[in-house]
N, C-alpha and C positions, 0 to 999 in steps of 0.2 A: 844746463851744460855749458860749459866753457868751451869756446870755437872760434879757432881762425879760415876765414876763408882764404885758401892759395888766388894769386892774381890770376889762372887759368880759369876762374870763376867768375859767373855773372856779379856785380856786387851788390844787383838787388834780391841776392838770397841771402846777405845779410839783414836787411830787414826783414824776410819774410822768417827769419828761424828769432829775430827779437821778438817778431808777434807772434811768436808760440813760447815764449818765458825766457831763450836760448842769451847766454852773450855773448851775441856773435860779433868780432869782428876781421879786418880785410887787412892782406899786407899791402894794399894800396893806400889805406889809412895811415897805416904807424910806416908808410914812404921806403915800403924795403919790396916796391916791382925793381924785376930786373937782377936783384941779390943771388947769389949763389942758394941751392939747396941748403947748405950746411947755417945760414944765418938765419934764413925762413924756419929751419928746423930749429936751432936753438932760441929763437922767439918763442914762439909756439910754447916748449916746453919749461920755458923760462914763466911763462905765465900759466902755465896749466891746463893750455887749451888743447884739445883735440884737432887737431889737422887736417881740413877736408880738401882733396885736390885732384889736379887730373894725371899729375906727375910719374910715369911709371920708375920714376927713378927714388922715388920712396918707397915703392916695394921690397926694395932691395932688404930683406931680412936679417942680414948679416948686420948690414948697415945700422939699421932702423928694428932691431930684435922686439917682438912684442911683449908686452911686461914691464917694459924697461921707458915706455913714454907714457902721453894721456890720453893716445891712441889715434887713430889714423883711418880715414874715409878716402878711398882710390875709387874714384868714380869713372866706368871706361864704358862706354857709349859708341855702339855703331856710329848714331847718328847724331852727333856732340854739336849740336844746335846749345846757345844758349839755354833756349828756351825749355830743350829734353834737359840738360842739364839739372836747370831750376827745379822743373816738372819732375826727376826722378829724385833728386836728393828731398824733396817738400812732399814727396810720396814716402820714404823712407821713414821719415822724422814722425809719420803721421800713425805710420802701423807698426812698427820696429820698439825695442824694448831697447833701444837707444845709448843709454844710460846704461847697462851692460856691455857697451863698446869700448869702456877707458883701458888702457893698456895694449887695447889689440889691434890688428892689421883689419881691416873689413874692406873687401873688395867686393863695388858693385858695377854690376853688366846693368844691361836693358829687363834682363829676365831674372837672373839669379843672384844670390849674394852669399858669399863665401868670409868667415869670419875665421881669424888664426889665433 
């Protein structure tokens, strides 16, 4: 799977989804921290990646309708420690059928995960 990590993300989970096959990489990489939403977003879909972030501002559906990108990972975390962070997305990637995610919104909690 093709993936950008959002800079609200550790960037050593972009190694850890390269050593599971993933190419992953960071908008701290290709130097767009700090960009608006809208430039992060047309990255991303400019290369084909899937979007992992903390951002509730790409929830926005209207915005961001599902179908219509390469899909999108909202990660929201009582407890948004890097480290839970890492720990729930590198749980996700482990037991999830993943690769069924392109196109869609998939918002993950601590417990539950809800796909649009």
């Amino acid at each position: 799977m093709r993936i950008k990590l959002d800079e609200n993300l550790p960037a050593t989970l972009a190694a850890r989804l390269r050593q599971l096959g993933h190419d992953a990489d960071t908008v701290q990489e290709e130097g767009l921290c700090g960009r608006d939403d809208e430039t992060v977003w047309e990255a991303a879909q400019r290369e084909e990646r899937f979007l992992i972030t903390q951002d509730l501002d790409f929830s926005d559906m209207r915005k961001f309708p599902p179908g219509t990108h390469a899909g999108l990972l909202l990660v929201r975390l009582q407890e948004a420690s890097r480290r839970q962070i890492e720990r729930r997305v590198m749980d996700l990637f482990a037991t999830e059928a993943v690769e069924t995610w392109a196109g869609r919104l998939v918002v993950a909690t601590g417990v539950k995960l809800r796909t649009r």
